[in-house]
N, C-alpha and C positions, 0 to 999 in steps of 0.2 A: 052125887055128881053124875051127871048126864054124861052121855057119847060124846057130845059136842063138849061139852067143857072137858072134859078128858084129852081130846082131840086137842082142840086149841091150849089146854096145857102142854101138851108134849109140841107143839108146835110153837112155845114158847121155849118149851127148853131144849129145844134142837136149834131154835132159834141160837140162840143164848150159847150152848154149843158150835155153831157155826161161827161166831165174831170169837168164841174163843181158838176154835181150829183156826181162823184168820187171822190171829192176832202170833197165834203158835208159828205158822206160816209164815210170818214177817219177821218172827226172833228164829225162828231156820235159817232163811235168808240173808238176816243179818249176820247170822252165827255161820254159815256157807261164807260169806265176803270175809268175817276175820278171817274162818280157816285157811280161804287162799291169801290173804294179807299174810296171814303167818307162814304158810308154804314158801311164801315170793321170798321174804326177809331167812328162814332156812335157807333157803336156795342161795340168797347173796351171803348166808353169813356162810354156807357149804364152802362158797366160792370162794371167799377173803379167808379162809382157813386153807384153801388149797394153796392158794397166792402165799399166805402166812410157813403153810409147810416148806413150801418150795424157795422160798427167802430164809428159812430155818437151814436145808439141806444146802445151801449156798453158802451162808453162813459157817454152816460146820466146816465143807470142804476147806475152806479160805482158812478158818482156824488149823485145819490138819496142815495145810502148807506151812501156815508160819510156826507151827511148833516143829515140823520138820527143818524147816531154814534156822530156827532155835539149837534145833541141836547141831547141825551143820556149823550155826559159828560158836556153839561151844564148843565143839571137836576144833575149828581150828584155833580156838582160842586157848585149848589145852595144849595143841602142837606149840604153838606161838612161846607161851610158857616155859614147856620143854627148850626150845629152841633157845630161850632168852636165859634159860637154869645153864644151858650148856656153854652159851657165848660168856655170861658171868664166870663161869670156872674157866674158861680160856684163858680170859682176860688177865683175872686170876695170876693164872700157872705163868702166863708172859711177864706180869707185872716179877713175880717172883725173879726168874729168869734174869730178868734185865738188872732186876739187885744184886743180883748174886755177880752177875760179869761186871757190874760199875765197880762192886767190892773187890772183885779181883783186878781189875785195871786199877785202883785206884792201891791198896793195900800192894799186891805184887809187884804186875807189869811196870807200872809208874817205878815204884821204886826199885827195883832191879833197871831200868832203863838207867835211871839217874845216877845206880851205883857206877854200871856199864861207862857212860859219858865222863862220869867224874876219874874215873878209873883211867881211861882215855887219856883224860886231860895229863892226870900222872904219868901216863907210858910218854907222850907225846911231850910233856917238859922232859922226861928223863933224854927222849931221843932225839931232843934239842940239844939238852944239855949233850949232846953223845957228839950231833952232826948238828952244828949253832943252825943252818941255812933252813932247815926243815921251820916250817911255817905254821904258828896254832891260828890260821883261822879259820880251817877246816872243824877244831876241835871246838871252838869258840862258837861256830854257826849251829852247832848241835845242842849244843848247852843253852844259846840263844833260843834257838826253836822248841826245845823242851821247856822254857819261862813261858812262852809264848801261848803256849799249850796249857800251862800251868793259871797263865792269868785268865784267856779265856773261859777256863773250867769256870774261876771264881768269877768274872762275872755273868755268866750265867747262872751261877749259886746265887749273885745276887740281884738278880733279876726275878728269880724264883722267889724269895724272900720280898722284894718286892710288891708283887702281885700277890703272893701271901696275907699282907699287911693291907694291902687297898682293899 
């Protein structure tokens, strides 16, 4: 092989070498544009992750309030409880109360009233019978009043019975 073909061989394979540094050059370039295609898309996905944490941290806050207002109406719904355990034993202790004074106006008072009037009526004939002019309608209006009292009881007994029944 001569100078000259020697020559023009290497002058083919630099050839040959230059379309390929030209063609390297063009997948640089192309491989340069994804890398900033992919920086740009980082950059926005950086961004919607900021946005994302920052709707996270907004998020939490909003949750810490309402488990704070969570436990706020459990506490008054604990008080409320309390409140309603203590009205229930009132009511209770009253209801109690009021049975016990019906039983004793009704068992007692009632009847020591009646013996009282009916007893009455005996002084009051005796002290007719004693002084004729003396007058039972004093003693009759008391006995009347105490029926009076006697029947109202019973219908409201049966009125209660009543409403019972419906």
């Amino acid at each position: 092989m001569t100078d000259s073909q020697k020559l023009d061989f290497l002058l083919q394979k630099m050839n040959q070498i230059d379309t390929k540094v030209d063609k390297l050059d063009g997948r640089i370039d192309r491989l340069d544009t994804s890398m900033e295609q992919l920086d740009n898309r980082m950059e926005q996905f950086d961004t919607r992750m900021e946005q994302f944490d920052s709707r996270m941290e907004q998020f939490d806050s909003r949750m810490r309030q309402l488990d704070s207002r969570m436990e706020q109406f459990d506490s008054r719904m604990e008080q409320l409880d309390n409140r309603m355990e203590q009205l229930d034993s009132r009511v209770e202790q009253l209801d109690s109360r009021a049975t016990k004074i019906e039983l004793h106006l009704e068992n007692e008072t009632d009847k020591n009233i009646q013996l009282l009037a009916e007893n009455h009526i005996e002084l009051i004939n005796k002290l007719n019978q004693a002084i004729p002019i003396a007058d039972k309608n004093l003693v009759y209006e008391v006995k009347v009043n105490h029926l009076i009292g006697e029947v109202n009881k019973l219908k409201e007994d049966v009125e209660i019975l009543k409403k019972k029944s419906a």
